[in-house]
N, CA, C and O atoms as a GROMACS GRO file, in nm:
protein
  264
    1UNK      N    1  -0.091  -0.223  -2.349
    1UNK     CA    2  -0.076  -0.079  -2.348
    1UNK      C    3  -0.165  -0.020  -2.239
    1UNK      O    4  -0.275  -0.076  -2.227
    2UNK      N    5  -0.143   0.066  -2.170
    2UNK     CA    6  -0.184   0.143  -2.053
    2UNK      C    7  -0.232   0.312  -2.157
    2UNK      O    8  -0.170   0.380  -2.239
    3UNK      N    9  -0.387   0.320  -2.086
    3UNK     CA   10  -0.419   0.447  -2.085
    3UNK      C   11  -0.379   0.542  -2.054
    3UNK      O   12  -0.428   0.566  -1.943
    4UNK      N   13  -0.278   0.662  -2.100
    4UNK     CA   14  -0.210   0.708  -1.993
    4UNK      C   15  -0.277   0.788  -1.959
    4UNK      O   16  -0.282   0.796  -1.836
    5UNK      N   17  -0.367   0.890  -2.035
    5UNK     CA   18  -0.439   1.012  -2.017
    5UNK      C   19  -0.514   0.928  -1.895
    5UNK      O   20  -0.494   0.956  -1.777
    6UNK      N   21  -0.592   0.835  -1.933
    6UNK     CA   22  -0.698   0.821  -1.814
    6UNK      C   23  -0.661   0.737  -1.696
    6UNK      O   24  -0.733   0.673  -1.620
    7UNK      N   25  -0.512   0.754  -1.700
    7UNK     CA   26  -0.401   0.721  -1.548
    7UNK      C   27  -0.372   0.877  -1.468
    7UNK      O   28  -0.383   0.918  -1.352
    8UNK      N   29  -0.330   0.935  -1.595
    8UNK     CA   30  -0.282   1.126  -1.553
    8UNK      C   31  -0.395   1.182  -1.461
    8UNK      O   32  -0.389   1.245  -1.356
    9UNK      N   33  -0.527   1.127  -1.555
    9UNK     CA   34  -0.653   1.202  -1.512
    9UNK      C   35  -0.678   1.128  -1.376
    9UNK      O   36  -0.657   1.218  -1.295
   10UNK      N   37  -0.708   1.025  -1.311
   10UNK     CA   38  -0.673   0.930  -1.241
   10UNK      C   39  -0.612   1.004  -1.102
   10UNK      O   40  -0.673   1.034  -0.999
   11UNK      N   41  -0.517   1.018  -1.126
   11UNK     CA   42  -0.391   1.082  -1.053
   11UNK      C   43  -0.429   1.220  -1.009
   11UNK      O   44  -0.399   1.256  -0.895
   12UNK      N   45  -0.505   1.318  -1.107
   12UNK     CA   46  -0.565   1.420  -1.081
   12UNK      C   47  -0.641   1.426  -0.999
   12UNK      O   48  -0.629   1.481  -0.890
   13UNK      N   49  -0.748   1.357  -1.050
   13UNK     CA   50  -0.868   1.369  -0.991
   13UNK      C   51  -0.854   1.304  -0.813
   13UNK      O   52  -0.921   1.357  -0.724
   14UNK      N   53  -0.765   1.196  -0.787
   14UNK     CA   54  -0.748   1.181  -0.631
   14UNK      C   55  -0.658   1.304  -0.546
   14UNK      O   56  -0.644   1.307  -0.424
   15UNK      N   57  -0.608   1.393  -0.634
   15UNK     CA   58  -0.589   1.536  -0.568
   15UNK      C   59  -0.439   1.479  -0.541
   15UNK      O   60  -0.390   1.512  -0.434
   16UNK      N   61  -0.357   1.393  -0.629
   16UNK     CA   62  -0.204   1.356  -0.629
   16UNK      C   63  -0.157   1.418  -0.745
   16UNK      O   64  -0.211   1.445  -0.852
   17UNK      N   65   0.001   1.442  -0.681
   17UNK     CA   66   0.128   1.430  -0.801
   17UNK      C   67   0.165   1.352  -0.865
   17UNK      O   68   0.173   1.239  -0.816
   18UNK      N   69   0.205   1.373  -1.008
   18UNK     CA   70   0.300   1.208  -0.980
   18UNK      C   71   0.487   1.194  -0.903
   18UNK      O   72   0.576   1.109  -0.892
   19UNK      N   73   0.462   1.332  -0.870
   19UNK     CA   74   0.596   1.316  -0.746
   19UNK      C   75   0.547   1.200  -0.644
   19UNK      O   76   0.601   1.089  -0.646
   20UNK      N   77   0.440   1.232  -0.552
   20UNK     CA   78   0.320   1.147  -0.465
   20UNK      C   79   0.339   1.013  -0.539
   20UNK      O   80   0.434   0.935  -0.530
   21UNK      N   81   0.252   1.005  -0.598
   21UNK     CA   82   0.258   0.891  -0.706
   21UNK      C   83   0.388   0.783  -0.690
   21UNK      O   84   0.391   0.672  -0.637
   22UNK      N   85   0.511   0.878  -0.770
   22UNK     CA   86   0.597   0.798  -0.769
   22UNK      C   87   0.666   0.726  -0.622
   22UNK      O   88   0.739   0.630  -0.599
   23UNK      N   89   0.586   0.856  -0.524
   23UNK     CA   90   0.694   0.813  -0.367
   23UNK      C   91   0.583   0.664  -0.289
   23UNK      O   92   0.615   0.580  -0.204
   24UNK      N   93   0.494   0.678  -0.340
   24UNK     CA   94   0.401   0.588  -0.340
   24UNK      C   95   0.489   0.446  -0.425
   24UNK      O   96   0.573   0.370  -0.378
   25UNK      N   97   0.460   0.449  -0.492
   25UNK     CA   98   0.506   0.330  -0.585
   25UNK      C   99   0.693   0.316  -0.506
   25UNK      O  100   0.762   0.216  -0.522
   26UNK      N  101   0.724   0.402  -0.451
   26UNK     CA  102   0.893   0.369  -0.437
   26UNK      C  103   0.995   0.398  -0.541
   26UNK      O  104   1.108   0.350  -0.536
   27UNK      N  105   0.950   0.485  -0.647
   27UNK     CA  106   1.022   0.499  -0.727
   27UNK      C  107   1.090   0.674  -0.792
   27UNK      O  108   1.050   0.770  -0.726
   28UNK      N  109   1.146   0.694  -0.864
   28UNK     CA  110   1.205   0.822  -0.914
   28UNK      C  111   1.070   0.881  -0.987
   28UNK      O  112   0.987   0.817  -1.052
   29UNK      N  113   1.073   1.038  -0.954
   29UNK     CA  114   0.986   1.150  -1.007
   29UNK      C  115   0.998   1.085  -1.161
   29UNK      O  116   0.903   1.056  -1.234
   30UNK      N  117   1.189   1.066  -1.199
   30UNK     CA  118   1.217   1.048  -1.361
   30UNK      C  119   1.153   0.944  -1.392
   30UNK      O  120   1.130   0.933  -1.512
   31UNK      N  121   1.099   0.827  -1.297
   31UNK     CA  122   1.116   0.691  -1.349
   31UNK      C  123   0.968   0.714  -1.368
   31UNK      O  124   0.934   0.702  -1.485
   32UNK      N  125   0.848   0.751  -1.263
   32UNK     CA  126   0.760   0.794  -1.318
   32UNK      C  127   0.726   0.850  -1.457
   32UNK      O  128   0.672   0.776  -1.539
   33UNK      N  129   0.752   0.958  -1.481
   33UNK     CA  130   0.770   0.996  -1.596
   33UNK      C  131   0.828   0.938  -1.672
   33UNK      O  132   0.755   0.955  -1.769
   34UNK      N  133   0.916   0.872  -1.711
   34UNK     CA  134   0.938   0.778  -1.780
   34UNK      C  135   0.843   0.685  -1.852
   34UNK      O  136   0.822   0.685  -1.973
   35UNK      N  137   0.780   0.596  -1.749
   35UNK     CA  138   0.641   0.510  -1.725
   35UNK      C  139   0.556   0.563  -1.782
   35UNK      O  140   0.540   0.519  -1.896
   36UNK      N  141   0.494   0.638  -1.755
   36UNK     CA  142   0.410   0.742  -1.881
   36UNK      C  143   0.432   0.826  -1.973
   36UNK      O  144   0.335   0.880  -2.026
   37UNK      N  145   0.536   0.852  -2.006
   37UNK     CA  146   0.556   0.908  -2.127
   37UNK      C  147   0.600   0.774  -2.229
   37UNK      O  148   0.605   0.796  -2.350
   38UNK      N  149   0.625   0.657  -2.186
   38UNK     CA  150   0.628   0.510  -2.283
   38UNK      C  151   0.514   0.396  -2.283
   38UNK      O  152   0.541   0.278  -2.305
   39UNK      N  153   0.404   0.437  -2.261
   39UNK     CA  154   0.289   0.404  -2.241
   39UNK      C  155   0.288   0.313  -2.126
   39UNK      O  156   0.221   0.210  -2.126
   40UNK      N  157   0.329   0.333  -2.071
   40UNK     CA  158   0.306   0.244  -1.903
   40UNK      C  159   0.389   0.138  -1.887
   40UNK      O  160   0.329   0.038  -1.846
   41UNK      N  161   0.487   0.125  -1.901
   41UNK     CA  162   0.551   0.005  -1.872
   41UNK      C  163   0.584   0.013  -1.730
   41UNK      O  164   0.690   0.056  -1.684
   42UNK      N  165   0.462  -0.042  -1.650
   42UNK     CA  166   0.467  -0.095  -1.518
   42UNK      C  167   0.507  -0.247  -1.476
   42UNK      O  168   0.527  -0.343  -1.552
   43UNK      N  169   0.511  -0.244  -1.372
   43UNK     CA  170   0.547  -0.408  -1.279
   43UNK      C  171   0.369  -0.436  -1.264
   43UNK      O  172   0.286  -0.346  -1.277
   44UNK      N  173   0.350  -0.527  -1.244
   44UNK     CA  174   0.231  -0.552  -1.170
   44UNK      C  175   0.236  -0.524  -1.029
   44UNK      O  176   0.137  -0.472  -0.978
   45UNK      N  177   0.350  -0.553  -0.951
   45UNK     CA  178   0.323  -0.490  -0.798
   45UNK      C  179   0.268  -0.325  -0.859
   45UNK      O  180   0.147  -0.302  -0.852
   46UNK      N  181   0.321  -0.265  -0.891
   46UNK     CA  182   0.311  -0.106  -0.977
   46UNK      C  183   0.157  -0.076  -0.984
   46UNK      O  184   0.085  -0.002  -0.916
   47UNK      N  185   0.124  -0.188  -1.122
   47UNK     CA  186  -0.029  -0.141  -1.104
   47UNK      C  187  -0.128  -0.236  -1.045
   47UNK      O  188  -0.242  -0.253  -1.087
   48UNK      N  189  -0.069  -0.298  -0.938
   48UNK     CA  190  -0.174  -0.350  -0.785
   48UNK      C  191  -0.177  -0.176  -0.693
   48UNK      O  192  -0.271  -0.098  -0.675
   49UNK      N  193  -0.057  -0.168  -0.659
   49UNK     CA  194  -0.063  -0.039  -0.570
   49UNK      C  195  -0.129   0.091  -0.664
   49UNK      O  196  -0.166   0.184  -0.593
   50UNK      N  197  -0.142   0.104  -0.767
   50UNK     CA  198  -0.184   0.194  -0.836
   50UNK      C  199  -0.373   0.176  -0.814
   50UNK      O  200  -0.409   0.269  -0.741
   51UNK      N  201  -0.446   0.122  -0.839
   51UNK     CA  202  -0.572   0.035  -0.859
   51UNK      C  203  -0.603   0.063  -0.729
   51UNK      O  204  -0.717   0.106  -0.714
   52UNK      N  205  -0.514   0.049  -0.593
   52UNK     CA  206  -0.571   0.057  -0.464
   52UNK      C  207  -0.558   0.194  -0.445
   52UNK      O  208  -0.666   0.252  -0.429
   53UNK      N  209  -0.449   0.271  -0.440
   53UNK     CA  210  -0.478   0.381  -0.450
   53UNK      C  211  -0.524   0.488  -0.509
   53UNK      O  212  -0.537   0.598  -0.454
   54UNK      N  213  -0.555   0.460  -0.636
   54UNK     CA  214  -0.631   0.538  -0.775
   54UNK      C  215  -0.789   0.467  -0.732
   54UNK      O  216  -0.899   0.500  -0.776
   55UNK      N  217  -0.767   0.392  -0.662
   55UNK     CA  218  -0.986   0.314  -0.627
   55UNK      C  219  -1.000   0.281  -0.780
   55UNK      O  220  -1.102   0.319  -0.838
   56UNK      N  221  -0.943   0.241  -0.821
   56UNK     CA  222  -0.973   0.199  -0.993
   56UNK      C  223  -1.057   0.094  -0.960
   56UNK      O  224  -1.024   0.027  -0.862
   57UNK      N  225  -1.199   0.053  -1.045
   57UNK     CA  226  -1.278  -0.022  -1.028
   57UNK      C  227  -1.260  -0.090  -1.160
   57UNK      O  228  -1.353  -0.169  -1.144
   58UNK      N  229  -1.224  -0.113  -1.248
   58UNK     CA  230  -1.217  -0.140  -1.380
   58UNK      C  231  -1.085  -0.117  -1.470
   58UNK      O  232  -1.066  -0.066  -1.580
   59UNK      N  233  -0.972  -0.201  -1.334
   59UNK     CA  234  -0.865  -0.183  -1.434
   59UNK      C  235  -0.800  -0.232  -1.568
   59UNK      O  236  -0.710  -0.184  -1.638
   60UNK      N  237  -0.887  -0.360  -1.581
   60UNK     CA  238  -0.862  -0.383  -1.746
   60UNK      C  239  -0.901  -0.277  -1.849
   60UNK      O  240  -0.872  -0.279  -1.968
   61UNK      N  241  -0.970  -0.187  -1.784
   61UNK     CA  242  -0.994  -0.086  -1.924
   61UNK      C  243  -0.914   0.011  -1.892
   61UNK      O  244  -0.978   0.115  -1.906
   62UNK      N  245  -0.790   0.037  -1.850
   62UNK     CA  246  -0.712   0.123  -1.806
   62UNK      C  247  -0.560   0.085  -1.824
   62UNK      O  248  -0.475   0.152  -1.882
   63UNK      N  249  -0.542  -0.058  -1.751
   63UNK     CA  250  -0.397  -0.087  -1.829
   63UNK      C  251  -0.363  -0.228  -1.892
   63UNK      O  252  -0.250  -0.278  -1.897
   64UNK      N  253  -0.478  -0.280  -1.938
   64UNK     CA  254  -0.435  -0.397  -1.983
   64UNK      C  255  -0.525  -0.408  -2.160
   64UNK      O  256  -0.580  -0.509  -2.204
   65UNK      N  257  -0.513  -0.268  -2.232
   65UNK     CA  258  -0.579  -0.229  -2.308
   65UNK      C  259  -0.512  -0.288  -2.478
   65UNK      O  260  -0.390  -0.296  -2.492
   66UNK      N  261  -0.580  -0.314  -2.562
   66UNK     CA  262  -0.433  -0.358  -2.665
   66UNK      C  263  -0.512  -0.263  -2.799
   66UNK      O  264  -0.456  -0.252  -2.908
   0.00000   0.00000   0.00000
């Protein structure tokens, strides 16, 4: 299960959308949203590019949470 609040917040705080976000990742505004509104069901390419661009230092406590 993926944190989503502290992905949203994440996303905030680097001064992105998740329109950005999603055009980043290559994917739909919907599909984004999607992804977080079902607790993260990402690819791992997904949350590699996420981690580099979010500077996540500690992503097991963010999406690999149970």
């Amino acid at each position: 299960m993926v944190l989503v609040n502290e992905l949203k917040g994440r996303i905030v705080a680097k001064g992105l959308t998740q329109e950005k976000v999603a055009d980043i990742l290559g994917i739909t505004v919907k599909t984004i949203n999607s992804k977080l509104n079902n607790k993260g069901d990402f690819r791992i390419s997904e949350i590699e590019q996420l981690i580099e661009v979010l500077e996540i230092d500690n992503p097991m406590g963010i999406f690999f949470v149970s």
